[in-house]
C-alpha positions as CSV (number, residue, x, y, z in Angstrom):
1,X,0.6,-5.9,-20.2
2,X,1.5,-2.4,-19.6
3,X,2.1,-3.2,-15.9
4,X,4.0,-6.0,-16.6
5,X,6.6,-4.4,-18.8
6,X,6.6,-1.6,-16.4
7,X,7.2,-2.9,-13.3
8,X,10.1,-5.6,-14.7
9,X,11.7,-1.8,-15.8
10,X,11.3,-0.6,-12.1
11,X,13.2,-4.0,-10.9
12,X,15.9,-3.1,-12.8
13,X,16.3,0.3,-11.6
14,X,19.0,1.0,-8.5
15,X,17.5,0.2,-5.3
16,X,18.0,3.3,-3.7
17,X,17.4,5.5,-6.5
18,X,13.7,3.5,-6.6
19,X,13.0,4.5,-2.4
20,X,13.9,7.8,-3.3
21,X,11.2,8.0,-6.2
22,X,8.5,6.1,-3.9
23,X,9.1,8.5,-1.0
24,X,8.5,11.4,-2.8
25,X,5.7,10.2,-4.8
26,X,3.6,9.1,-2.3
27,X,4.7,12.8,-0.2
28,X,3.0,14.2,-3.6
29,X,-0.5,12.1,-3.4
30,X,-0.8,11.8,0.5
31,X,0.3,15.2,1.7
32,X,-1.9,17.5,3.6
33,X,-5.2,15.8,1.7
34,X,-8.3,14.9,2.5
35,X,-9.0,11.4,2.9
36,X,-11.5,11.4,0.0
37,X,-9.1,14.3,-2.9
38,X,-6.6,11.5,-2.7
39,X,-6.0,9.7,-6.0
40,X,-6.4,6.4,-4.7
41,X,-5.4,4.6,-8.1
42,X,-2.0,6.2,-8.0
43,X,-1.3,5.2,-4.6
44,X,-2.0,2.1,-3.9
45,X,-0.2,1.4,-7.8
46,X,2.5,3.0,-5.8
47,X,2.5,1.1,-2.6
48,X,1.8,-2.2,-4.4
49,X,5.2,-1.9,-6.4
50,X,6.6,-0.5,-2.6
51,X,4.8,-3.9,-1.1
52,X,6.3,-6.3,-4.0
53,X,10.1,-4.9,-3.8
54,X,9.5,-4.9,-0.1
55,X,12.0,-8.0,1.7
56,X,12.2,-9.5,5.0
57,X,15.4,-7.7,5.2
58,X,14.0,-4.6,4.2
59,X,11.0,-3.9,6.7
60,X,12.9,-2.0,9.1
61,X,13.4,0.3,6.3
62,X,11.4,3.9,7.0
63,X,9.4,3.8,3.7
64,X,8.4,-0.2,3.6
65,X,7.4,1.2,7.3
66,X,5.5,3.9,6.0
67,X,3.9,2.7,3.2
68,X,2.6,-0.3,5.5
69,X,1.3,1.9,8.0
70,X,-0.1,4.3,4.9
71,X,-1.9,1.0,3.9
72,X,-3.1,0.5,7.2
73,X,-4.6,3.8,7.9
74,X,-6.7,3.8,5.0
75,X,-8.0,0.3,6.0
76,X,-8.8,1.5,8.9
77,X,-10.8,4.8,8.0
78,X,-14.4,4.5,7.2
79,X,-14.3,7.1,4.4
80,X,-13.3,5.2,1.9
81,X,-15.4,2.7,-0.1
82,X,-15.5,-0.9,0.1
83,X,-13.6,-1.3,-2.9
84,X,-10.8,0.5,-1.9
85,X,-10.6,-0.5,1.4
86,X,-10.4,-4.3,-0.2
87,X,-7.8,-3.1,-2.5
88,X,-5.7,-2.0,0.8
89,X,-5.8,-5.0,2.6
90,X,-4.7,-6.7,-0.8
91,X,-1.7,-4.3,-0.3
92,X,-1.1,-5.2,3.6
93,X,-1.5,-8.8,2.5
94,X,1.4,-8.6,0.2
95,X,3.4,-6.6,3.1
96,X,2.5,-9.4,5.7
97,X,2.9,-12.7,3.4
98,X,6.5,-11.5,2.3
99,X,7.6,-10.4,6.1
100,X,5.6,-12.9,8.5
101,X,3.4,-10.2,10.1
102,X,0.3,-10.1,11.4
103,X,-2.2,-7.1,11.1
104,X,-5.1,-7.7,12.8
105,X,-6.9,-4.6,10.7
106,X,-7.1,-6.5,8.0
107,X,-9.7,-8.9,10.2
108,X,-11.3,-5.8,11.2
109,X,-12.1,-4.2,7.7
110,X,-13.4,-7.7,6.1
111,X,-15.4,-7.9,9.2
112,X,-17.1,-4.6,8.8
113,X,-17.5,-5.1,5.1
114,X,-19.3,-8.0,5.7
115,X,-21.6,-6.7,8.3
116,X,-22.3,-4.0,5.6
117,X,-23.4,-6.0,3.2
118,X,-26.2,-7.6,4.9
């Protein structure tokens, strides 16, 4: 419920006031970290809300661009768990459903997680 409430606050807020927020919040948790210091929770909370406000309209925008390719990268690393890389490609899948893209790392990870589990 907590989410809820929040995030129909965040839709509310000014558009451009929110990018400005989202920038510098995931600058905060990403920057200059190792792969594995990285508070994964806040993140992807963040670019879930980034991937839900995101439009067709928008995705030429430099942070729905970013925060895609963020998503992607972690994917596509091997350092992080299954879990999270699952919770990634949940974010990408948001990102592609809403814009009509394709992102064939998405195949990729779900194929290695499979191969790792048996």
């Amino acid at each position: 419920m907590i989410y809820n409430r929040n995030f129909a606050l965040v839709l509310k807020c000014d558009p451009v006031y929110l990018q400005q927020t989202f920038k510098m919040m995931l600058l905060y948790f990403v920057l200059n970290r190792p792969l594995k210091s990285i508070n994964h929770n806040k993140v992807s909370f963040v670019l879930y809300l980034i991937a839900k406000l995101c439009t067709i309209s928008s995705i030429s925008n430099p942070l729905f661009e970013a925060a895609f390719q963020i998503c992607v990268y972690f994917v596509s690393s091997t350092e992080i768990s299954p879990a999270l890389t699952l919770r990634y490609c949940g974010i990408i899948y948001e990102f592609c459903c809403k814009n009509q893209l394709y992102c064939p790392e998405i195949i990729d990870s779900f194929t290695r997680l499979v191969k790792s589990q048996t």
